[in-house]
C-alpha positions as CSV (number, residue, x, y, z in Angstrom):
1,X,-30.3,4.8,28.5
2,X,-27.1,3.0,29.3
3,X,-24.9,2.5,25.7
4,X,-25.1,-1.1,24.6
5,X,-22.0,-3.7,25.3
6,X,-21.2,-6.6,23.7
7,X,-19.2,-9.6,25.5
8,X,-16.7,-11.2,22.9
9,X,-16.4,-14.7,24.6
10,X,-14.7,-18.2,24.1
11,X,-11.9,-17.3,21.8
12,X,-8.3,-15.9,21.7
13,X,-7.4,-11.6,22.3
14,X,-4.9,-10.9,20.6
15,X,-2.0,-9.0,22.8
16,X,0.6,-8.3,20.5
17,X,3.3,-6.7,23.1
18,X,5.6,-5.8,20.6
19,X,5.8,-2.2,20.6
20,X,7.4,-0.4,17.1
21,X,10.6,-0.6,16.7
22,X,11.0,-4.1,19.1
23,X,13.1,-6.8,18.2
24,X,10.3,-9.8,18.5
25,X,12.5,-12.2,16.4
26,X,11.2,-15.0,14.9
27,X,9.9,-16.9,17.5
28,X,8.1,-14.9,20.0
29,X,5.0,-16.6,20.8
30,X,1.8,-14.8,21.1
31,X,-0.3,-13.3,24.4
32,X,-3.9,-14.0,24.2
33,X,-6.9,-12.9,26.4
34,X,-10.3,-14.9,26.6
35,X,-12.3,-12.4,26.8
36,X,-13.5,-8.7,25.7
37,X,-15.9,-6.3,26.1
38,X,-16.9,-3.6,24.0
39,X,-19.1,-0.1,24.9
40,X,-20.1,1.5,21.7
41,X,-16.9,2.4,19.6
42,X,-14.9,1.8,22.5
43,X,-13.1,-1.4,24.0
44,X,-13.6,-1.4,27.3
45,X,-12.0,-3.8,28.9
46,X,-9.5,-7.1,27.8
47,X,-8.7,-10.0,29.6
48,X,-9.8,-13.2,31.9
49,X,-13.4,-13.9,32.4
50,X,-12.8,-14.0,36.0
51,X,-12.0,-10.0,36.1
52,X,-14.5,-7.9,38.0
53,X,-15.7,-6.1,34.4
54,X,-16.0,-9.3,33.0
55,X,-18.4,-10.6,36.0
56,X,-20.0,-7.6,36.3
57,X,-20.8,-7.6,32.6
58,X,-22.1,-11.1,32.7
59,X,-24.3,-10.3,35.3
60,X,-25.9,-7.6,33.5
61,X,-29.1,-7.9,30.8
62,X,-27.8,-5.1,28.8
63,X,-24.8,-6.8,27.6
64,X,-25.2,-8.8,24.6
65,X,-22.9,-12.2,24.3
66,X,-21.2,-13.3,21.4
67,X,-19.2,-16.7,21.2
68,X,-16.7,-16.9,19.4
69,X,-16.3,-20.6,19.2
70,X,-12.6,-20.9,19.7
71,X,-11.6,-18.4,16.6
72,X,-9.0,-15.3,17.1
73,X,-10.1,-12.1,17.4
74,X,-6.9,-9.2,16.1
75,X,-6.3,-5.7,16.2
76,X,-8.2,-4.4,12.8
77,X,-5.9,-4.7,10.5
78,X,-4.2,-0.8,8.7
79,X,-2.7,-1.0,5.4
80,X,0.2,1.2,6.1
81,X,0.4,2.1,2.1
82,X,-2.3,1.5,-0.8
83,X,-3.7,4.2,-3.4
84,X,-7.6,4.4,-2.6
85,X,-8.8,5.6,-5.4
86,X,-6.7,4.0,-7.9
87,X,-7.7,0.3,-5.9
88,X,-11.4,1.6,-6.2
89,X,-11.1,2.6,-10.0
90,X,-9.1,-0.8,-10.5
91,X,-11.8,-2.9,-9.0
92,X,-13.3,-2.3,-12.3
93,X,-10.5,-2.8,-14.8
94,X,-9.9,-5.9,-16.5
95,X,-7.3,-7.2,-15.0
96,X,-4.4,-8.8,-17.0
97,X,-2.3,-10.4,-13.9
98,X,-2.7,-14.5,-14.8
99,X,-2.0,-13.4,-18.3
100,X,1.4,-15.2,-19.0
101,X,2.4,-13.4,-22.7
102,X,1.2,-11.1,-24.8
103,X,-1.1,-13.6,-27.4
104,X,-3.1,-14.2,-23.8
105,X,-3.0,-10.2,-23.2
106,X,-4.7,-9.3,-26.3
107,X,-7.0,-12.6,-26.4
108,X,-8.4,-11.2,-22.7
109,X,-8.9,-7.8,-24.6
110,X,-10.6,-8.5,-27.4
111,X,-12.8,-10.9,-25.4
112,X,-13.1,-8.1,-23.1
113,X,-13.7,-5.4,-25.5
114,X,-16.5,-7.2,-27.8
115,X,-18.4,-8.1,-24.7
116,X,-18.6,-4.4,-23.3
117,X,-19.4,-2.3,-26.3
118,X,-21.1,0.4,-23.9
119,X,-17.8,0.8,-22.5
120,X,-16.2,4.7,-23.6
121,X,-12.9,3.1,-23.3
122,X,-11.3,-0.1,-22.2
123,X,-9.2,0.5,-18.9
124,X,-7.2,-2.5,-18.0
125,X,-4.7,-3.2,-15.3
126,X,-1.8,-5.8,-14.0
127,X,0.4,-6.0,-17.4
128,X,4.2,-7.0,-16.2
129,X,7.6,-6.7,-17.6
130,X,8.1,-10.4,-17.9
131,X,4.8,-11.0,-19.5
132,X,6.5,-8.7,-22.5
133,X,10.1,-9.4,-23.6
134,X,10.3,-7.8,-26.0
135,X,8.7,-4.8,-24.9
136,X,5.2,-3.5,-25.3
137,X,3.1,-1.3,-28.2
138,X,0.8,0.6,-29.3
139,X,0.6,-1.6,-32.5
140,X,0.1,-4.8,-30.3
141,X,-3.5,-3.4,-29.2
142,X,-4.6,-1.6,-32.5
143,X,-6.4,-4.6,-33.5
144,X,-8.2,-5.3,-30.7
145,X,-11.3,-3.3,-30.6
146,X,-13.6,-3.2,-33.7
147,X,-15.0,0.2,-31.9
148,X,-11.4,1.6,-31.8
149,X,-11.5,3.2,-28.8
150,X,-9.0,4.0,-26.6
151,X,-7.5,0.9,-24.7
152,X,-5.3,1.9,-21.4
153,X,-3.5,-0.7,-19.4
154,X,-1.8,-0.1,-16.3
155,X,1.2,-2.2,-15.6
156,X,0.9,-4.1,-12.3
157,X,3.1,-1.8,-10.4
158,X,1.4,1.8,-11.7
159,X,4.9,3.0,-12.7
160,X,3.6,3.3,-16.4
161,X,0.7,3.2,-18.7
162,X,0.3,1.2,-22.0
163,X,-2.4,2.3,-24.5
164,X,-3.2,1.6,-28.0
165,X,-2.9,4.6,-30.7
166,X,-6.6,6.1,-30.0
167,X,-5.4,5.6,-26.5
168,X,-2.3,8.1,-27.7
169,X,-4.7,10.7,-29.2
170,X,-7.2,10.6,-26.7
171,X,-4.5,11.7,-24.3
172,X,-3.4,14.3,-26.4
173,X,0.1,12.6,-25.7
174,X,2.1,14.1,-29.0
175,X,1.9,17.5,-27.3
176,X,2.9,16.5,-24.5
177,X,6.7,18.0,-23.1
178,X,9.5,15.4,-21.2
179,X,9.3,16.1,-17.4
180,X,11.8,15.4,-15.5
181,X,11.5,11.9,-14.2
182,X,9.5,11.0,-16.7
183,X,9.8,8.6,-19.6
184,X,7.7,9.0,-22.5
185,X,8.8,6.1,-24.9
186,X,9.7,6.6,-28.9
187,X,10.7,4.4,-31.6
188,X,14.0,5.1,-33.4
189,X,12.0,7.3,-35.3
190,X,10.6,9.5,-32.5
191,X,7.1,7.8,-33.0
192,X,5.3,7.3,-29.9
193,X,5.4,3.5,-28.8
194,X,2.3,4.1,-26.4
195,X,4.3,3.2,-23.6
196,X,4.3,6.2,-20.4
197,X,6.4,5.4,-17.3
198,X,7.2,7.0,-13.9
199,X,6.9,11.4,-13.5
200,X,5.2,10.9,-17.5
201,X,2.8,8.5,-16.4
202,X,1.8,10.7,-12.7
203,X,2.2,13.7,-14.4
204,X,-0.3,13.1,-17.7
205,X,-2.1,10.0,-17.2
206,X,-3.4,9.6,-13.9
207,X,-4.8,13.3,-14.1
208,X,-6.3,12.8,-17.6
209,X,-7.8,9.7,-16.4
210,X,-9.7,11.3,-13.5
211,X,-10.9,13.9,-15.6
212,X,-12.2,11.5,-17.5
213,X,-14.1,9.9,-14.2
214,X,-17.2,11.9,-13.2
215,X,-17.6,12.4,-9.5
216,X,-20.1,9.7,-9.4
217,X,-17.6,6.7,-10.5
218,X,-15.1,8.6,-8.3
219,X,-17.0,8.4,-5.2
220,X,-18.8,4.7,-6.3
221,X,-15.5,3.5,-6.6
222,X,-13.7,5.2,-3.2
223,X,-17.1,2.6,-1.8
224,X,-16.3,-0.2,-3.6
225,X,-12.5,0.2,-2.5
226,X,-13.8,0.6,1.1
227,X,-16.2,-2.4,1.1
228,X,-13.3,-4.6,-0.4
229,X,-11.2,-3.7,2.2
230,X,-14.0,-4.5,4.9
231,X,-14.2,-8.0,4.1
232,X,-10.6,-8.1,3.9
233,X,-10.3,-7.6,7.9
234,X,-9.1,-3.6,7.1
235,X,-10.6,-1.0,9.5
236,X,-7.7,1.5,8.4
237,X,-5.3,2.7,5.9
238,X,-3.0,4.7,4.3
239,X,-3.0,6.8,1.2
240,X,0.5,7.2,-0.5
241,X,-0.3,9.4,-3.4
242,X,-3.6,11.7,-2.3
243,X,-4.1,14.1,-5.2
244,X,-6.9,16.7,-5.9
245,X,-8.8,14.8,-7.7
246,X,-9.3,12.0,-5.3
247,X,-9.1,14.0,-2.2
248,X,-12.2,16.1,-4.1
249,X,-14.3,12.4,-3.8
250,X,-13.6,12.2,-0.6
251,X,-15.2,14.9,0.4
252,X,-17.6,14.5,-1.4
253,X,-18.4,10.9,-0.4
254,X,-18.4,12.4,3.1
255,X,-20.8,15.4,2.1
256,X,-23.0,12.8,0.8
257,X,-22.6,10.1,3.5
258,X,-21.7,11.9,6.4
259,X,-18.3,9.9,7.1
260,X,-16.2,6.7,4.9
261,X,-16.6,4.1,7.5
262,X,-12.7,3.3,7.7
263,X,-9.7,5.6,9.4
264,X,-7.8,7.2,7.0
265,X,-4.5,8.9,7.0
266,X,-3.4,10.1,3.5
267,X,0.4,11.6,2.2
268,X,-0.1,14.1,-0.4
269,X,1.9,13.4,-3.6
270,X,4.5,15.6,-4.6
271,X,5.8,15.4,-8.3
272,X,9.2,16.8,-9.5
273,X,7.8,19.7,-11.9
274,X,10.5,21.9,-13.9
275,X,11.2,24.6,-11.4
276,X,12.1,24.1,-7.4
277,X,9.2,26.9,-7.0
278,X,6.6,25.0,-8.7
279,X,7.9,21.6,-6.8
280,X,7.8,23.5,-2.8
281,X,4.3,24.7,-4.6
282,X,3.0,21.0,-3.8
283,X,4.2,21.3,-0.4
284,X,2.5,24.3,0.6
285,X,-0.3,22.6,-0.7
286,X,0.0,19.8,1.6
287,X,0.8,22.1,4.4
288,X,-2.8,23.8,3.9
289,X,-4.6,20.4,3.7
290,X,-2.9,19.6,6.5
291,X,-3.8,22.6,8.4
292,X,-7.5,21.9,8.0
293,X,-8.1,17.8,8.2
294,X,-5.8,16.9,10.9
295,X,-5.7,14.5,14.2
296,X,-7.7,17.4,16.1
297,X,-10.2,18.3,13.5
298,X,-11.2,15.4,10.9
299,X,-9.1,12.5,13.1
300,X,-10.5,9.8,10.9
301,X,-10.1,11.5,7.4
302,X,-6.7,13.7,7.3
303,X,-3.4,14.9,5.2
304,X,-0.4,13.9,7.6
305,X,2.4,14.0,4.7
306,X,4.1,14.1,2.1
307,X,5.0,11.4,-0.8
308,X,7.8,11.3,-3.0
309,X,8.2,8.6,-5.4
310,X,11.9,8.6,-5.4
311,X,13.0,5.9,-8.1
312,X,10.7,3.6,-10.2
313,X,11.5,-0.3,-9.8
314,X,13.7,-2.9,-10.6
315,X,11.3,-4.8,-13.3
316,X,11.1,-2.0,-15.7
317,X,15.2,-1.2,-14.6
318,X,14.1,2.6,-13.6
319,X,14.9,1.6,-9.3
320,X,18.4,3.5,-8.8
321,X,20.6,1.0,-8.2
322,X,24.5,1.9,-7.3
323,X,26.1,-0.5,-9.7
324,X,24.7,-1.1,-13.0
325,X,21.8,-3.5,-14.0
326,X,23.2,-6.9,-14.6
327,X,21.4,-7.5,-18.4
328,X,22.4,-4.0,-20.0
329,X,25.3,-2.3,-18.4
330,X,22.9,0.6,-17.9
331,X,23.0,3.2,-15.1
332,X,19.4,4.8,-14.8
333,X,18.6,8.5,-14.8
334,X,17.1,8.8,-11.2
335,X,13.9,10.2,-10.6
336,X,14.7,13.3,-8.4
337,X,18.3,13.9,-7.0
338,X,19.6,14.5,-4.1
339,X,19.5,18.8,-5.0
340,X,15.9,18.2,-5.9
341,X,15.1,16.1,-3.1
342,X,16.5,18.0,0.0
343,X,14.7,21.4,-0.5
344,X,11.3,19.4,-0.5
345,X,12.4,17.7,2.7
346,X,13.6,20.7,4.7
347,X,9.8,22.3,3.8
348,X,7.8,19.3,5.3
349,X,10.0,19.3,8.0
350,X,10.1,22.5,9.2
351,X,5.9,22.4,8.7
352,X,5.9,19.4,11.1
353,X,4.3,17.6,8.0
354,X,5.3,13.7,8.0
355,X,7.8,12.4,5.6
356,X,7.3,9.3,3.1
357,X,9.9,8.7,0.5
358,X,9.4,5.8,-2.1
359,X,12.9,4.2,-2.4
360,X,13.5,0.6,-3.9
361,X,17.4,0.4,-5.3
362,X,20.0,0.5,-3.5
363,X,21.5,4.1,-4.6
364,X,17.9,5.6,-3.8
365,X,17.8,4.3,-0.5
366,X,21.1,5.4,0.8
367,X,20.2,8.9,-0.9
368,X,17.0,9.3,0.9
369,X,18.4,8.0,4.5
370,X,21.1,10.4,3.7
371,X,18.3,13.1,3.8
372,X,15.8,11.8,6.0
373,X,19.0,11.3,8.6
374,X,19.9,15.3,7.9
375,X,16.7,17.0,7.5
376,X,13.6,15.0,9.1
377,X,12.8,15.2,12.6
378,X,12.5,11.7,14.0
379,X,9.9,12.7,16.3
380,X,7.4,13.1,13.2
381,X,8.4,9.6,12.3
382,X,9.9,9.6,8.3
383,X,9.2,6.3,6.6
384,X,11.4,4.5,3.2
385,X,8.7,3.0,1.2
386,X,9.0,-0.3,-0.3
387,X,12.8,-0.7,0.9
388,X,13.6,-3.7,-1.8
389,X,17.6,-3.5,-1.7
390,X,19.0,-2.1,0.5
391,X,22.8,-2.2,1.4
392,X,23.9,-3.5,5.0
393,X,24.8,-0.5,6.1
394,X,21.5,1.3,5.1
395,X,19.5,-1.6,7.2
396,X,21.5,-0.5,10.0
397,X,20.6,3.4,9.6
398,X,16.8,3.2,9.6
399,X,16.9,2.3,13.1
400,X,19.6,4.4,14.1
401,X,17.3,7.2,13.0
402,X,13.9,6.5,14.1
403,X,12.8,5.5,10.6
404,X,9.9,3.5,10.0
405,X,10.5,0.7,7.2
406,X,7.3,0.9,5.4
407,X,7.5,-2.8,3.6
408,X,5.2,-5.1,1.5
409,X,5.8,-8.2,1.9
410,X,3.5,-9.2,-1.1
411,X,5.9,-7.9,-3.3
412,X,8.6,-10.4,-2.5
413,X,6.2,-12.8,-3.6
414,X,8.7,-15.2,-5.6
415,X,5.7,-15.7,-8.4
416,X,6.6,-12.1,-9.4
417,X,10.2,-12.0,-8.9
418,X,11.6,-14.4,-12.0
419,X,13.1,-11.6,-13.7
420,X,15.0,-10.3,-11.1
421,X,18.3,-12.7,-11.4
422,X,18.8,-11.4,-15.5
423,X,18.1,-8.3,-14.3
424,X,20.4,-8.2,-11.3
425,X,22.5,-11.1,-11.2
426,X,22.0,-13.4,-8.3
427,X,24.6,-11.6,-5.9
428,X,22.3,-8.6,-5.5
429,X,19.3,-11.2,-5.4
430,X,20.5,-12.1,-2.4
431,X,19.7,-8.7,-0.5
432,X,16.1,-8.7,-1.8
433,X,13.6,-7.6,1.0
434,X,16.3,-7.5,4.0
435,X,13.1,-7.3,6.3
436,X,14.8,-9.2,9.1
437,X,18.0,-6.6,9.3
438,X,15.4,-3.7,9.2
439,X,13.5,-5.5,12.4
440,X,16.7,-6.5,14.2
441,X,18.4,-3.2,14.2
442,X,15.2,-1.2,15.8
443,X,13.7,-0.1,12.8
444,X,9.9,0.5,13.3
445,X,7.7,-1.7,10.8
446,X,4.6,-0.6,8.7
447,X,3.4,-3.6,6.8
448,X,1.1,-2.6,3.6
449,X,-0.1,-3.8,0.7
450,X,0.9,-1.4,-1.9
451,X,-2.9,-2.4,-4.1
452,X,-4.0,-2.3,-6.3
453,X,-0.5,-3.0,-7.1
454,X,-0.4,-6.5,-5.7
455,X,-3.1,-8.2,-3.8
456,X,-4.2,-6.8,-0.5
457,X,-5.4,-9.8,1.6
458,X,-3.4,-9.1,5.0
459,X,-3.4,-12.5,5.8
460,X,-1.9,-13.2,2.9
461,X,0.5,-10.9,3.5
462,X,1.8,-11.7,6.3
463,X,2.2,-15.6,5.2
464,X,5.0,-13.8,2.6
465,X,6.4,-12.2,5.4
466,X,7.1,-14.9,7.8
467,X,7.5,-17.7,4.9
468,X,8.7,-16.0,1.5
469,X,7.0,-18.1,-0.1
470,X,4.4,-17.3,-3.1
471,X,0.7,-16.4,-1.9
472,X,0.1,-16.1,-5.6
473,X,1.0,-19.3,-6.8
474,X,0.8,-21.4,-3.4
475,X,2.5,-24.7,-5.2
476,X,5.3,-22.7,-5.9
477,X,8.6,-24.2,-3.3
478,X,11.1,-21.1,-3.8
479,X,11.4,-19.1,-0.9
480,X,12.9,-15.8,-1.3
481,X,16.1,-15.3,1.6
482,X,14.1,-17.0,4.3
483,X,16.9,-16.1,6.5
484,X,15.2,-12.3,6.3
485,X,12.0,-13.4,7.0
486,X,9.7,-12.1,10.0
487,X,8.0,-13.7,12.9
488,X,4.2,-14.2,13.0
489,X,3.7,-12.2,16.2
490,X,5.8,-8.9,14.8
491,X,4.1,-9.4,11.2
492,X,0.9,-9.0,12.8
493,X,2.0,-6.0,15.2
494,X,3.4,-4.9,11.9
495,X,0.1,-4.8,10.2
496,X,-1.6,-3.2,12.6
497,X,-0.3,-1.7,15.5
498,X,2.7,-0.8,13.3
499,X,0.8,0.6,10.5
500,X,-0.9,2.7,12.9
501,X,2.3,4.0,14.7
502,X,3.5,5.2,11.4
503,X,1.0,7.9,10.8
504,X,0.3,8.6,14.7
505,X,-2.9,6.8,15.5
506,X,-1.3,4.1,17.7
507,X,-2.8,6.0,20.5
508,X,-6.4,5.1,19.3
509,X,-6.3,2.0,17.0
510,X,-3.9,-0.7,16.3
511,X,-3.8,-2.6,18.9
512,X,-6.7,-4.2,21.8
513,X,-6.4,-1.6,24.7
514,X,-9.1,-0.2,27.0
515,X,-10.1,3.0,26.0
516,X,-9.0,2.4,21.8
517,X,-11.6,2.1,19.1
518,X,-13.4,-1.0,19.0
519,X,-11.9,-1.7,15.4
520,X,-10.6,-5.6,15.0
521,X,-11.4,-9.0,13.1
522,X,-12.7,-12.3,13.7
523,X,-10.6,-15.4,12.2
524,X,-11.0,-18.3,11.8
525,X,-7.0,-19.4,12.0
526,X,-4.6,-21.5,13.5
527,X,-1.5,-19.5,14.8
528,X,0.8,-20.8,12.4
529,X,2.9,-19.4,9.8
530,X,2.5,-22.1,7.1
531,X,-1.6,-22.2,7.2
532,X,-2.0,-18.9,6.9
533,X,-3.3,-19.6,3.5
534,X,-6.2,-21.3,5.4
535,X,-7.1,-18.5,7.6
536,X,-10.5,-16.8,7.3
537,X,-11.7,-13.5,7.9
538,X,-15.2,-13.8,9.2
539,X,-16.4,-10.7,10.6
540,X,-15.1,-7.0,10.9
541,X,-15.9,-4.4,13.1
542,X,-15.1,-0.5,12.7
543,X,-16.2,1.7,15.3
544,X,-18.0,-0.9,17.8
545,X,-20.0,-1.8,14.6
546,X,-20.3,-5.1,12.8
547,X,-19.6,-3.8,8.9
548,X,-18.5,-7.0,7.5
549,X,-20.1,-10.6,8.5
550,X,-18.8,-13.9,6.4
């Protein structure tokens, strides 16, 4: 029994032709096919309708038709850096975001709180800096909850936890020792304010709150994170901070499923822990994983890296910045140094692990191409993360070196940024998300999403990208340096192809190739920068199969 085809017909292919690490520039126009036809999980051929397996497939009764009427069919889009489980767990948070002060905060709460008295505890997500200027505490959630259970809130970026006090007990936070990195936040009186940022917040709080999850909400929400990403045009990703915990739910899902129906590539996190010994102890970890669910052995479901969240960011003034923040004078402690970091590096390295390093001021990103440069092969492809001000010089030396710009363009959303002048002062606004220096100086690209930090529509996404203008708040006219914005046609390549390139699975996925995984979208677009925002994802397809269908 032959294996059944399907004819995609009357539409646009997407051929991106921009390999990683091309200049495309702004203004490259695209390459489309008009037809393609797929053979089980594989694509099997792309191009005219005239070609011979075009004709040969029209002729045939065992090739099913489908019309695209005139929309675009693209690669299926990777997000080249989310937290799966966290975006699963978050997907049932109350979420905070369009809250615009701390009166509407704790209104959503208590709302919240009195209509879900089942609830053990109330988890909420998306507070932000500028929704609390004058800071945030436990005593500004005590109130909330005639039950008086624990109420944790992450901030939008995940850099810290804010709880009430039963949150603080629940935790067991008064025992809990400094780690270094961390920032466990006290009044003048060494009182706990409820507040627990960056190596604090990894370190305690994320693994009390999956202990808290049984494996049943652990794997329901690695689903739920997988069907949202479905209807979101995603047939891939990447995990930037696999721990045990989640990577337990995974295979466990699989156990129980069989597969996850998406391709996914995960960097095991590594925190900075009191001892160099204990820290290389999260390596070796990785370098077991690794060793078992790799590109020969579980190709879809694997451990390719390591994660190191180098510096925190600039709206809670914990990103390491070279020059001191603008509002404050102060210089921040950074999260691991440049002894802590290398030792770390050299291990993965020398393992053939892949190399991720989190990195958004300035001083942090010159430290870690510093290393990367020194100590990281470039033929296992090392990646910055986030990249959000980088110096000249430093745009330069990612492509000098082979090393992927991992970027999320949703975060240079200019809804999000209003804080950033006080906290910087315009001059250092102005080297904000230098994407167009990383592209133009042969830096591959890796867009992603960074959610549940930020919103993880791709299409939306790439309109930040090539516009700078706010996909949050579309009425919005700033535009954030729009002379370092990116070209549709590479933005694209960047979410896909590019995202796969990062984590080696361009050879498979990423792009429309005979022979690669029938995994792409159908829009419904126009190819045009500005009506992106109009664009509609209206079916996906992972593995030759049809899993999402507007």
């Amino acid at each position: 029994m032959s294996t059944p085809a399907t004819l995609f017909t009357n539409g646009r292919i997407f051929l991106s032709g921009v390999n990683p690490g091309t200049n495309a520039g702004l203004t490259r126009p695209p390459t489309f096919a008009d037809c393609m036809l797929i053979r089980g999980d594989k694509i099997e051929h792309v191009g005219s309708s005239s070609d011979e397996p075009i004709s040969a497939a029209l002729a045939s009764k065992s090739v099913t038709t489908h019309d695209l009427q005139g929309k675009t069919i693209l690669p299926g889009f990777v997000d080249g850096h989310l937290h799966l489980m966290l975006l699963g767990q978050a997907l049932n948070k109350l979420d905070l975001v369009k809250c615009k002060d701390l009166e509407e905060i704790r209104s959503a709460i208590r709302a919240y709180a009195s209509a879900n008295p089942e609830l053990p505890r109330i988890l909420c997500r998306g507070y932000m800096h500028i929704q609390l200027p004058n800071g945030a505490t436990a005593a500004d959630l005590d109130d909330l909850d005639e039950l008086n259970r624990p109420i944790l809130i992450d901030s939008k970026d995940l850099h810290s936890t804010w709880c009430n006090t039963a949150g603080i007990k629940e935790l067991g936070a008064e025992q809990w020792a400094d780690v270094p990195g961390g920032i466990i936040e006290r009044d003048i009186n060494g009182k706990l304010t409820g507040v627990f940022s960056e190596a604090a917040n990894i370190t305690y709080v994320w693994p009390y709150l999956a202990s808290v999850a049984s494996m049943e909400e652990r794997t329901t929400a690695i689903r739920s994170a997988v069907t949202a990403y479905h209807e979101a045009g995603y047939t891939g990703m990447i995990d930037m901070a696999m721990d045990e915990g989640a990577w337990e739910a995974i295979q466990a899902l699989i156990a129980a499923d069989g597969s996850i129906p998406i391709r996914l590539a995960a960097y095991w996190l590594v925190k900075p822990l009191p001892t160099e010994a204990e820290t290389l102890s999260q390596v070796n970890r990785a370098i077991e994983l690794a060793s078992q669910h790799n590109a020969s052995t579980t190709p879809d479901c694997r451990i390719v890296g390591i994660k190191v969240i180098c510096d925190g960011i600039i709206d809670a003034c914990t990103a390491g910045l070279s020059q001191p923040y603008e509002h404050n004078d102060h210089l921040e402690v950074p999260l691991w140094t440049h002894a802590q970091l290398e030792p770390v590096v050299k291990l993965a390295s020398s393992a053939g692990l892949q190399i991720a390093l989190h990195a958004i001021g300035d001083a942090t990103i010159k430290m870690v191409v510093d290393i990367l440069s020194a100590h990281a092969n470039p033929d296992k492809r090392p990646r910055v993360e986030h990249i959000e001000l980088a110096n000249p010089e430093d745009a330069v030396r990612l492509g000098q070196h082979g090393i992927t710009a991992s970027i999320q363009p949703v975060h240079a959303d200019p809804a999000i940024l209003k804080a950033w002048p006080k906290l910087l002062g315009q001059h250092r606004c102005g080297r904000a998300f230098a994407y167009r220096e990383f592209a133009d100086h042969g830096a591959p690209l890796a867009l992603g999403s960074d959610a549940p930090t930020a919103p993880h529509a791709p299409l939306g996404n790439i309109y930040v990208a090539t516009t700078r203008k706010s996909y949050r708040e579309p009425e919005l006219e700033t535009a954030v340096n729009p002379h370092f914005a990116l070209g549709l046609c590479e933005s694209v390549a960047a979410a896909t192809e590019g995202a796969a390139y990062s984590c080696f699975d361009d050879h498979r996925i990423g792009s429309l190739k005979s022979g690669h995984k029938a995994d792409f979208v159908v829009v419904d677009m126009e190819w045009e920068k500005e009506k992106l925002m109009q664009s509609r994802i209206t079916e996906t397809w992972y593995d030759g199969k049809r899993v999402f269908s507007a």
